[in-house]
N, C-alpha and C positions, 0 to 999 in steps of 0.2 A: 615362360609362355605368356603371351600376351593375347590376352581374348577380347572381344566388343562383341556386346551383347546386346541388340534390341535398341542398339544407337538411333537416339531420333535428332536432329537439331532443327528447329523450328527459328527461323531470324523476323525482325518486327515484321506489321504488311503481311501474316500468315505463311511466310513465305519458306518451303519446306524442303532445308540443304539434304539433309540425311534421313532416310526412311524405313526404319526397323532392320539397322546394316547389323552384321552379325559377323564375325570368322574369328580365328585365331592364328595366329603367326608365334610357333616354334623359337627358343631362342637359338641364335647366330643363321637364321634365312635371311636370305635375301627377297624383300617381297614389293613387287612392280603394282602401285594402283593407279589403274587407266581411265577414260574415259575423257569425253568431250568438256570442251572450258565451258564451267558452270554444272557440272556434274556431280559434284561435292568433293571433290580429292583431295582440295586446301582446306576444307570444313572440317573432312575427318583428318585428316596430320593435325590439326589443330585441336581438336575434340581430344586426342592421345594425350598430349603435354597439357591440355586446358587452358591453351592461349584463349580458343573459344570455348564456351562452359556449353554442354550437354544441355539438351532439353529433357532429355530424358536414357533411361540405356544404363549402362555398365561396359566399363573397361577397366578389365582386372590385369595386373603384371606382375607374377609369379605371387600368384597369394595377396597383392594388396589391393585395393578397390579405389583407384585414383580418383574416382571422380566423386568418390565420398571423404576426400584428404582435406582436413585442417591446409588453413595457408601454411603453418609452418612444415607440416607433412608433405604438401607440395612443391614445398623449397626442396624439400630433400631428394624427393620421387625427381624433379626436376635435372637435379647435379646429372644425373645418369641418361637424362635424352638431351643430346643433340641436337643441335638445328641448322639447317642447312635451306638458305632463299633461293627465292628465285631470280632476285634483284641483290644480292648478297648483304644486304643491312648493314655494312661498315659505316665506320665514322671515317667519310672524305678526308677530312681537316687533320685527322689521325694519322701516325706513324701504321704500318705493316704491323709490328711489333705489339704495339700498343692494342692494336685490332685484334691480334690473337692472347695475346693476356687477360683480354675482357673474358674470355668463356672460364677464367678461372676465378668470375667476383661470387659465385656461390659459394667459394672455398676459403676465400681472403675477409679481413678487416674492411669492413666497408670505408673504413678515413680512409685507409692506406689506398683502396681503389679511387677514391675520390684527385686523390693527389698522384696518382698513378707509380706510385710506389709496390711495388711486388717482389716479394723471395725471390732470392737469386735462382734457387733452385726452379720457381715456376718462369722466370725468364730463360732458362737452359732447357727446360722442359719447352716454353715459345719455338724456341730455336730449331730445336730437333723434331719438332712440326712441321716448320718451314722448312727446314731441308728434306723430310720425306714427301714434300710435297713440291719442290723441285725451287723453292722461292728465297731461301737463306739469306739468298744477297740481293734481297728487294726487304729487308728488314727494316731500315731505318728510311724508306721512302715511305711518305705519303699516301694514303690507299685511292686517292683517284688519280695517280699517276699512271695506277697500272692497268692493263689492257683486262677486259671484264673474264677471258677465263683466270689470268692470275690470281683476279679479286675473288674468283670463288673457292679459287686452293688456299687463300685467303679466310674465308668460310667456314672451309673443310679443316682448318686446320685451328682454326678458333673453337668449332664444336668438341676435335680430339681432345684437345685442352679439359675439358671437364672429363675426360677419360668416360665416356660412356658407356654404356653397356647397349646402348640402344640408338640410333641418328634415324631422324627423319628426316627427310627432303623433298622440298618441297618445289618441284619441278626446277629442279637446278640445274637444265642443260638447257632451256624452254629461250633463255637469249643469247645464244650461244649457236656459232657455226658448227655443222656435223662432224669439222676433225676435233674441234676443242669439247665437242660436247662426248666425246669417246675416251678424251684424255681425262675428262672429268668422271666419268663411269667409272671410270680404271680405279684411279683412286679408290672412291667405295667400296670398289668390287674387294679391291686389298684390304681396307680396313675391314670389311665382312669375312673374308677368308684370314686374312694371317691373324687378328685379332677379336674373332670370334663375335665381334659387336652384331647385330640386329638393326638391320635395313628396312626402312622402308621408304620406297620414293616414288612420287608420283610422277610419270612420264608420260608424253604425248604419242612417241614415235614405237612403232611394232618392233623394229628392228633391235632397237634398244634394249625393247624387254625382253626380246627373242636371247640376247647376246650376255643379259647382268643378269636377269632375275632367277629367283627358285621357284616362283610361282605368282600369281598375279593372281590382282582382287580387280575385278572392272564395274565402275557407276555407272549409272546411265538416271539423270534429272533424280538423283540422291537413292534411287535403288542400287542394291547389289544385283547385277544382271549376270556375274560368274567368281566362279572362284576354284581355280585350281590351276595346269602345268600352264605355261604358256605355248606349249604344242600342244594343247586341246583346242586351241582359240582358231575355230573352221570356220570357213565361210557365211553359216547362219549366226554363229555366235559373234562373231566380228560386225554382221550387219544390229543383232539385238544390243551391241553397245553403241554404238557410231552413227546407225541410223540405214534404212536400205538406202536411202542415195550413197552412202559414202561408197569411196573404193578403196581398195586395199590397196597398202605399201608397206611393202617389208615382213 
């Protein structure tokens, strides 16, 4: 179980991403967080891992209190969440290969990652990434050779790498066309179901989270404005996140 509690994050300038966010997400959901760019949804996916450090709040997972963790507590709490861009943070210059071995430098010799030497076993374990994610024979290319949904199965397969128990993502379909950005769901959606991991992803589009999620948390300017099924999400509730000018799609 993962809970936030009374999550505040304040950035310089007074400027105020998250505003007393609160919920809990069950381990192996699937959980859609919505809301308009600038709403805080890369605030809080970050607040989770502590790329961005809390202003204030609690977020507990299963018993431990991350955002009270020792850096080396961190390190550890860290192996088990994933991360998935929305710009996929590969090294260009880099092999495929090389790109998804990096999500294993929590686990390895820091020389050995420095000179890109890895267990054989954790390059077999690279490989069989890249083949459930359809890319096995884009391995020893280059990562800006490949077309950007490749680069995010690219991603997705560098996060599985730390074997998580947990992946967040952070609008990873957001530059992506609507049929690559379903092929990228999918994905998730299997590593949520067949392997039990714990989803959370921030998406823009209704139909999305109509289609992946188990329930959805929506901001609106760092409030939580809902939290529950994603067929609760009516007409007033869709205007109190989005705004009454928007209109609905999907």
């Amino acid at each position: 179980m993962l809970e936030v509690k009374q999550l505040v994050k304040t950035y310089d300038g007074d400027v105020q991403a998250l505003k007393d966010v609160s919920f809990s997400v069950p381990n192996g959901q699937f959980l859609a967080v919505i809301g308009l760019s600038g709403s805080g949804k890369s605030t809080l996916l970050r607040c989770i891992n502590r790329l961005v450090e809390p202003t204030s709040g609690k977020i507990i997972w299963d018993g431990e209190d991350i955002t009270a963790a020792s850096d080396n507590e961190l390190r550890i709490i860290r192996r088990k969440i994933g991360m998935v861009f929305q710009h996929f943070n590969l090294v260009n210059r880099s092999s495929v290969l090389t790109n998804v071995l990096s999500g294993r430098l929590g686990y390895v010799n820091p020389i050995f990652s420095l000179i890109n030497r890895f267990p054989k076993e954790d390059i077999d374990r690279a490989m069989r990434q890249l083949d459930r994610v359809g890319i096995a024979d884009k391995a020893s290319n280059r990562a800006d050779e490949l077309s950007g949904g490749q680069q995010q199965r690219v991603g997705i397969a560098r996060a599985m790498m730390q074997e998580p128990r947990m992946i967040l993502a952070d609008e990873p379909v957001a530059s992506l066309d609507p049929v690559l950005a379903h092929s990228i769901m999918q994905y998730l959606e299997k590593i949520n179901k067949e392997d039990g991991v714990t989803v959370i992803c921030s998406l823009h589009f209704l139909d999305l989270v109509h289609r992946y999620a188990d329930r959805v948390v929506a901001l609106n300017h760092g409030n939580l404005m809902f939290e529950g099924s994603p067929k609760e999400i009516d007409d007033q509730k869709f205007k109190d996140i989005y705004g009454k000018e928007a209109e609905r799609v999907g």
